[in-house]
N, C-alpha and C positions, 0 to 999 in steps of 0.2 A: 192303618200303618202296616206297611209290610218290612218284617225282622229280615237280618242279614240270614244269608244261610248259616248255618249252626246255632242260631238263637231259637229259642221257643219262650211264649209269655205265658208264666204262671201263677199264678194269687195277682198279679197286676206290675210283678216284678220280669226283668227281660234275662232271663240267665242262660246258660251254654247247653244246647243240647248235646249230650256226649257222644251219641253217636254220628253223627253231621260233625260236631267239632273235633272228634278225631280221623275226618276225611281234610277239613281243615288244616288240622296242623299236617296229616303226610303229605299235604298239598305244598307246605313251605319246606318242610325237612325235603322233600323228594327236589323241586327247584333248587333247596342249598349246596346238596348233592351233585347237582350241576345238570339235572335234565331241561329240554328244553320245555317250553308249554305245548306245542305239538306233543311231546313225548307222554306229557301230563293226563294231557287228557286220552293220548291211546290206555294209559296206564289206568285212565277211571272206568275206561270204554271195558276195556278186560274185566274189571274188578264188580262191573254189573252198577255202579254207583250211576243214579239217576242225577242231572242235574237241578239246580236251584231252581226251574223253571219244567221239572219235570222230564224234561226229552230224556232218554235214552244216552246221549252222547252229549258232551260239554262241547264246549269254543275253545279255540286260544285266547278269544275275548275276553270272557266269564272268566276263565284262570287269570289270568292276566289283571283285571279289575279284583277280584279276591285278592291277589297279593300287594294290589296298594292301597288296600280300604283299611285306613286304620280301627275300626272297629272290631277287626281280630285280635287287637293288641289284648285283651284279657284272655284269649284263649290262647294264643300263642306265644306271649309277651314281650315287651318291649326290643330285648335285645334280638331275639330271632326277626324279631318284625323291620327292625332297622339294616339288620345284614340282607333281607331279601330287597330292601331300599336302595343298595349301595348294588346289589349283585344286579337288578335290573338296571338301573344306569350303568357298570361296567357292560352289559349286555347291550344297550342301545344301538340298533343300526341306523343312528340317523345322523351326519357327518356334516360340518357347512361346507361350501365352496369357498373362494377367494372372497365372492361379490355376497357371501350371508346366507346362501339359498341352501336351505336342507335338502340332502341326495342321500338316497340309503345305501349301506355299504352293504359288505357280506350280510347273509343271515345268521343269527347262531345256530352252531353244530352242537348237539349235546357229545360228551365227550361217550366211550365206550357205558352202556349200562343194558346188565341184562335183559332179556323181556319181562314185562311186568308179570307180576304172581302174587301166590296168596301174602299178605301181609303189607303188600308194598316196597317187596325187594329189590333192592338196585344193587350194581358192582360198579366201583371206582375203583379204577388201576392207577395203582400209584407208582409200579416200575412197569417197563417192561413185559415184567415177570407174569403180570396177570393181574384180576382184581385182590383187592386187598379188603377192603370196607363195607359191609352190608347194611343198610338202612336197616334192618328187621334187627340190627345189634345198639343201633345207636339208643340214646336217651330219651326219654320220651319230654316233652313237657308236662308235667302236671300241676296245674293252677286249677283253683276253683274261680269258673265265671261267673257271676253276678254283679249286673249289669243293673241299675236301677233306670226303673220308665221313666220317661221326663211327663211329667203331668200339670 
């Protein structure tokens, strides 16, 4: 049986690996923020973070499948898990025509955000004025994960 990334099986129980599961959660806090998945995975590429699969460099795939596998719902929890639900359907580039046939529109642009750095700092500009919001200030989740094996 192979665990989701941020799981590790201990005494025969599947609970949250901490440090995988807080690459997890920057992964949805950093997308709520409004980066794109391209921007995600430049952001993991910088930060040295190996993928679930070992390579060096993630996909837009692999991010993209993370943020709809409800099995992060205990690391992450339900209500953040549901807002990256709704923020990838507003994000859909996939549009019908008259006669039904899906045609992709624009791409998503992520809006202004720094380059990534230690912590997993982003700036959201909220006027004009400049950025206003840093990820490295917001709130963290903290849930304990324990997950029980199905046996």
């Amino acid at each position: 049986m192979k665990l989701p990334y941020g799981y590790v099986l201990i005494n025969g129980e599947i609970v949250a690996h901490e440090e995988t599961a807080d690459v997890v959660r920057s992964i949805f806090e950093y997308y709520l923020a409004g980066a794109s998945l391209g921007k995600i995975v430049d952001m993991l590429h910088a930060k040295g973070i190996p993928s679930p699969s070992g390579n060096s460099k993630w996909g837009r795939v692999m991010v993209d499948k993370l943020l709809s596998n409800t099995k992060y719902i205990p690391i992450i929890g339900v209500e953040t898990y549901m807002d990256a639900q709704f923020e990838r359907e507003r994000r859909c580039n996939v549009d019908y025509d008259k006669t039904g046939h899906p045609r992709k529109t624009a791409r998503y642009q992520s809006p202004y955000l720094a380059p990534p750095g230690p912590g997993f700092n982003c700036m959201i500009p909220t006027s004009p004025a400049g950025p206003t919001a840093s990820m490295s200030n917001w709130p963290r989740v903290s849930q304990s994960a324990t997950v029980r094996a199905r046996g």
